[in-house]
C-alpha positions in Angstrom: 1.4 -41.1 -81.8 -2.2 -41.1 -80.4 -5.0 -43.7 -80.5 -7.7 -43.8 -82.7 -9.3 -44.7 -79.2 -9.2 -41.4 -77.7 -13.1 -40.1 -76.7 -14.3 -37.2 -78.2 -14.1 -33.8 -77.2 -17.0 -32.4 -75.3 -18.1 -28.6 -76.1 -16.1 -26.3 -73.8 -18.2 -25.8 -70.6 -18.2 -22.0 -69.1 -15.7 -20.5 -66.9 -17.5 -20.0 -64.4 -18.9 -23.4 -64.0 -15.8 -24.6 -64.6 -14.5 -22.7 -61.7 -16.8 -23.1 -59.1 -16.9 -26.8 -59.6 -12.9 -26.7 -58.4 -13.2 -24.2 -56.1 -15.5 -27.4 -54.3 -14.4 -30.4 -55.4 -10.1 -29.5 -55.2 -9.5 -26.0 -53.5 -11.5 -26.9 -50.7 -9.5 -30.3 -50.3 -6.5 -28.5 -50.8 -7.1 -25.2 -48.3 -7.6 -28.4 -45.3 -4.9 -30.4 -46.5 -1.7 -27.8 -46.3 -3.6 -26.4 -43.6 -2.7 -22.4 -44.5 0.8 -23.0 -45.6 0.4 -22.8 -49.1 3.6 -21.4 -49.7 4.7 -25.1 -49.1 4.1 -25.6 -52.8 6.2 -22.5 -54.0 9.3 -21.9 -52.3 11.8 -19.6 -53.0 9.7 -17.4 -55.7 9.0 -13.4 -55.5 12.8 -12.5 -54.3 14.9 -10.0 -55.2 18.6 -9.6 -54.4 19.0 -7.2 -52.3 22.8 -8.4 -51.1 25.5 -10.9 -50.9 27.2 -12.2 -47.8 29.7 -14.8 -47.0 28.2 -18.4 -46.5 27.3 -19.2 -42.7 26.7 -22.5 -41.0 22.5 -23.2 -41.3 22.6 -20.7 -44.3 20.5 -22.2 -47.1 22.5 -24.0 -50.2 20.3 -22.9 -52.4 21.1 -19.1 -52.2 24.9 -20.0 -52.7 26.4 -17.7 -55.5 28.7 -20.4 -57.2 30.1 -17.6 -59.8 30.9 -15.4 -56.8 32.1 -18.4 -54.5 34.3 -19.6 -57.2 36.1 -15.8 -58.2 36.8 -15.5 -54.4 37.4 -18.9 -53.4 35.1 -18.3 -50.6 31.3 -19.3 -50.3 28.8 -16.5 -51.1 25.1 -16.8 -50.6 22.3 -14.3 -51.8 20.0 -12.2 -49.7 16.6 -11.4 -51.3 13.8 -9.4 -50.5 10.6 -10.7 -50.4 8.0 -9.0 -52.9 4.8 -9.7 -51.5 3.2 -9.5 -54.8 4.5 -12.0 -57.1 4.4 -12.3 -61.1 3.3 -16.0 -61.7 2.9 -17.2 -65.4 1.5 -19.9 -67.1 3.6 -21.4 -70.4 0.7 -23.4 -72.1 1.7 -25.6 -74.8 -1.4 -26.0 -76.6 -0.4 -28.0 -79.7 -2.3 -30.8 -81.3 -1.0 -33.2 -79.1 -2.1 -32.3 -76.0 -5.5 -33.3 -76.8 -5.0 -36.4 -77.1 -7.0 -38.9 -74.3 -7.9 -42.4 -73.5 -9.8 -42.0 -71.0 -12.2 -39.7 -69.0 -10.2 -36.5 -69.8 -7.8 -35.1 -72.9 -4.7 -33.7 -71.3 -5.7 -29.9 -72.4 -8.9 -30.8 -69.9 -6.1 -31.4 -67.2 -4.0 -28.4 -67.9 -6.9 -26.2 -67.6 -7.8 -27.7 -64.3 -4.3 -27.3 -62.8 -4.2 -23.8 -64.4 -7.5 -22.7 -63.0 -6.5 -24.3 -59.9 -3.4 -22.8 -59.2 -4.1 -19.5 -60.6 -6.8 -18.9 -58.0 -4.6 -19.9 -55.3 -2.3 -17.6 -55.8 -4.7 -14.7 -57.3 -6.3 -15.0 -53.6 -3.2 -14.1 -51.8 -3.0 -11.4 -54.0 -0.5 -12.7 -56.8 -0.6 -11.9 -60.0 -1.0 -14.3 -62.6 -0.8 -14.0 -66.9 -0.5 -16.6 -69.8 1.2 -17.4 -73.1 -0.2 -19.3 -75.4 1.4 -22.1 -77.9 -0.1 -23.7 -80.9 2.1 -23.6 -84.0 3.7 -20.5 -82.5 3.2 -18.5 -79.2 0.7 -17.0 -80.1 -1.3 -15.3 -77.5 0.1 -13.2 -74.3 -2.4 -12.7 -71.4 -0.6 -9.8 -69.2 -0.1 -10.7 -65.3 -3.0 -9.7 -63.6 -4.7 -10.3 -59.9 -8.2 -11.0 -59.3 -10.6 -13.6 -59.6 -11.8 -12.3 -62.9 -8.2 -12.6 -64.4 -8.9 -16.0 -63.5 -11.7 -16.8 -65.1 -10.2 -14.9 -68.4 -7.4 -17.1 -69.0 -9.5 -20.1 -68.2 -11.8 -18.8 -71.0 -9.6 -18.3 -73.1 -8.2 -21.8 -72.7 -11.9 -23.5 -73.5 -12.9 -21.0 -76.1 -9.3 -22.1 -78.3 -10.3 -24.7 -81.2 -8.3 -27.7 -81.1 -6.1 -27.8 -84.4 -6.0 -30.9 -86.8 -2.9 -31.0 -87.5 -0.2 -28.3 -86.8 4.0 -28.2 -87.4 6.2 -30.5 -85.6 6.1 -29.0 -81.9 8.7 -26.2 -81.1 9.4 -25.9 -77.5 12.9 -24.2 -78.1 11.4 -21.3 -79.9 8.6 -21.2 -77.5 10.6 -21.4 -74.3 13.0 -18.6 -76.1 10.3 -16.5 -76.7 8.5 -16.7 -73.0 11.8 -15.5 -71.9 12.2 -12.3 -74.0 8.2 -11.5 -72.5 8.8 -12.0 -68.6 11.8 -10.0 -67.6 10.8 -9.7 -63.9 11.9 -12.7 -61.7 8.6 -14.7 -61.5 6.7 -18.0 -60.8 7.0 -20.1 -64.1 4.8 -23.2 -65.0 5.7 -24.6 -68.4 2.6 -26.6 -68.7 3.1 -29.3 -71.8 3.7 -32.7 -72.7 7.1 -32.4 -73.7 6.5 -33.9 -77.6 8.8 -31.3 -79.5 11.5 -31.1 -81.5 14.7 -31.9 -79.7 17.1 -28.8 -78.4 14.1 -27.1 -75.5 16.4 -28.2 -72.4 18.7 -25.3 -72.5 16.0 -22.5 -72.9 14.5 -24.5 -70.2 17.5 -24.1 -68.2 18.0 -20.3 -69.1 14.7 -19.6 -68.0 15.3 -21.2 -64.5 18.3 -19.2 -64.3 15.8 -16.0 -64.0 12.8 -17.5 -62.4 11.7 -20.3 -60.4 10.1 -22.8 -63.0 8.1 -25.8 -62.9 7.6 -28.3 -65.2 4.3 -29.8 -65.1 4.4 -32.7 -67.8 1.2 -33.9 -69.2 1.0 -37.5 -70.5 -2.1 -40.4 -70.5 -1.2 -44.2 -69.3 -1.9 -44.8 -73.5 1.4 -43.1 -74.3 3.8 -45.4 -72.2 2.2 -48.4 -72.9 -0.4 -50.5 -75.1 -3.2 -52.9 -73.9 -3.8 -56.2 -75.8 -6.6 -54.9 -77.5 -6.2 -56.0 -82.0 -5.9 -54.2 -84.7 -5.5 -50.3 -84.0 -5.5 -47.4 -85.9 -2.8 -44.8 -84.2 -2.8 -41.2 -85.6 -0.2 -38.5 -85.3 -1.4 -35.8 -83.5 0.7 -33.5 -85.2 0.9 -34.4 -88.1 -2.5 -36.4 -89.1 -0.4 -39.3 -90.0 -2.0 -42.4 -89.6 -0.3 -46.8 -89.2 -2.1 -49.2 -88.4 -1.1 -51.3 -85.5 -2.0 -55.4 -84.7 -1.5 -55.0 -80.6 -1.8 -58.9 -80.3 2.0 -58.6 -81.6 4.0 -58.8 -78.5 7.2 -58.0 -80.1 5.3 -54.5 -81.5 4.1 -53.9 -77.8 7.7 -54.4 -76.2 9.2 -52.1 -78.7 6.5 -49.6 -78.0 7.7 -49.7 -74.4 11.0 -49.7 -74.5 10.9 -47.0 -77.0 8.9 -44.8 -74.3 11.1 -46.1 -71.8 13.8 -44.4 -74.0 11.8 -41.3 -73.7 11.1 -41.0 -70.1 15.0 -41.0 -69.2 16.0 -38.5 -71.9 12.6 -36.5 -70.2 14.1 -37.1 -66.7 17.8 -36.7 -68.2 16.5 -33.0 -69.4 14.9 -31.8 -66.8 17.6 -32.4 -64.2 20.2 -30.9 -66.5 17.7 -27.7 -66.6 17.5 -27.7 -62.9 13.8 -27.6 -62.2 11.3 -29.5 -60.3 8.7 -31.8 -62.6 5.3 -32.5 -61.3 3.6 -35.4 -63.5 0.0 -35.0 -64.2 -1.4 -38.1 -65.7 -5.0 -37.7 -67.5 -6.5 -40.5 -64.8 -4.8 -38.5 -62.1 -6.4 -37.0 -59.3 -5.0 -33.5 -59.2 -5.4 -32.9 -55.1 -3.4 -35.9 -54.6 -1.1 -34.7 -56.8 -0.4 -31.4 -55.9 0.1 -32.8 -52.6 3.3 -35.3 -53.8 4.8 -32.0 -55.1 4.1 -30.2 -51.8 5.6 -33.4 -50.0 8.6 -33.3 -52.6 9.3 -29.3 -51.9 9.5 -29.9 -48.0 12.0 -33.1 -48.1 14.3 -30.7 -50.9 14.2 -28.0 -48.0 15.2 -30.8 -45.9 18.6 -31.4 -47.9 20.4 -28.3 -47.0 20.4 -29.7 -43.5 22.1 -32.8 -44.5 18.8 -35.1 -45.2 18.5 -37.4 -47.7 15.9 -36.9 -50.4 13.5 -40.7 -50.2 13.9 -42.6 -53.6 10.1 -42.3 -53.9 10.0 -38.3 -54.1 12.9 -38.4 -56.9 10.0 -37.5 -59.4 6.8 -36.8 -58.4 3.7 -37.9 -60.6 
């Protein structure tokens, strides 16, 4: 459900303004803050086997082969090598719900900004980066390309779409099954959404992170997990149009509000662990730098583990 409360949306500014205002006010931060290392944020993508080898002492856990390790009985690891240019993709769920805000931004507004973002970060190290699109269906593919102007086409594309009024229950399964049929090259995969679907998307999720190295970037505003005292409150599906209204005075109403997206948070926490793929949070009051930087953090202390360290409880999810 979504507020009544949530600000309008603002006409879609141009790409190019759009751009150029991140390229000052978060790639610059950024390009000081890792300090030329961006590969910090995407380990282990842009590898193909070239080999398999018994496991050595140092070796990286990571690469081990656990269907060879366990026909032999003897630890296998992976060899891969590097292509320099790598396929990155953007999974944009663009239902109804994800423009939902109740605040400064709507959480489309924050996907675009980590897409834009992050697709000129790796276009300028000579990546190649393409789209797919979701609104009651996938319904738009946007090849991998390089170049700054791929850039700005996808992000075009992204502020040109019309938001929908309403739209059919959200389908992650089907979308997640179809991304995988379209990217049959081992890639960089960021399934950008806010994770309201229809249940049965974590083992397409996991499937997919068998091929590639995904990323979950979950969208989601402070609204969603828990209501101010504020009266009476209209409170609309975004989905579906359907409207309650709500008295927030009721504290019993607000506790079960909470604990029901309490509920939701560990079945979202439950789901992406069983897929096997990092989650970086973006909140629609967050500041992206900062957060991008949490997720660079996170990657270093997982390289950490394979020699023995312990992960901090404060890097267990990043948001």
């Amino acid at each position: 459900m979504s507020a009544s409360t949530a600000t309008p949306r603002a006409p879609a500014p141009k790409a190019e303004a759009v751009l150029r205002r991140l390229e000052w006010t978060v790639l610059r931060r950024l390009d000081g803050l890792l300090h030329g290392d961006y590969r910090t944020l995407f380990r282990g993508f842009g590898l193909d086997l070239a080999d398999l080898r018994e496991y050595q002492y140092h070796d990286d856990v990571r690469h081990i082969d656990w269907n060879v390790t366990a026909r032999l009985q003897t630890p296998y690891v992976r060899e891969y090598h590097e292509d320099r240019e790598v396929n990155a993709w953007f999974v944009l769920d663009l239902s109804p719900s994800v423009d939902f805000g109740s605040g400064r931004q709507h959480k489309r507004e924050v996907a675009a900004e980590f897409v834009t973002v992050l697709a000129q970060l790796l276009s300028r190290h000579g990546n190649r980066v393409g789209a797919l699109f979701y609104g009651a269906e996938m319904d738009t593919v946007i090849p991998a390309r390089s170049g700054r102007r791929q850039v700005l086409h996808i992000l075009q594309r992204m502020l040109a779409r019309p938001a929908l009024d309403k739209a059919p229950a959200t389908d992650l399964q089907g979308f997640l099954k179809a991304a995988y049929q379209v990217m049959p090259r081992r890639s960089l995969v960021f399934v950008v959404s806010d994770f309201i679907s229809t249940p049965g998307w974590g083992k397409p999720l996991a499937q997919l992170a068998q091929r590639h190295e995904v990323l979950a970037v979950r969208l989601y505003d402070p609204l969603e997990m828990e209501l101010p005292d504020i009266g009476l409150l209209t409170m609309q599906d975004a989905e579906t149009g359907e409207q309650i209204f709500v008295d927030t005075h009721d504290k019993g109403f607000r506790k079960r509000f909470a604990a029901a997206a309490d509920r939701r948070e560990t079945e979202l926490r439950s789901a992406f662990n069983q897929a096997g793929v990092d989650t970086l949070e973006l909140s629609t009051e967050d500041d992206l730098v900062n957060a991008l930087m949490r997720f660079a953090d996170l990657r270093k202390q997982r390289s950490r583990l394979a020699a023995g360290a312990t992960l901090p409880a404060h890097l267990g999810r990043v948001q």
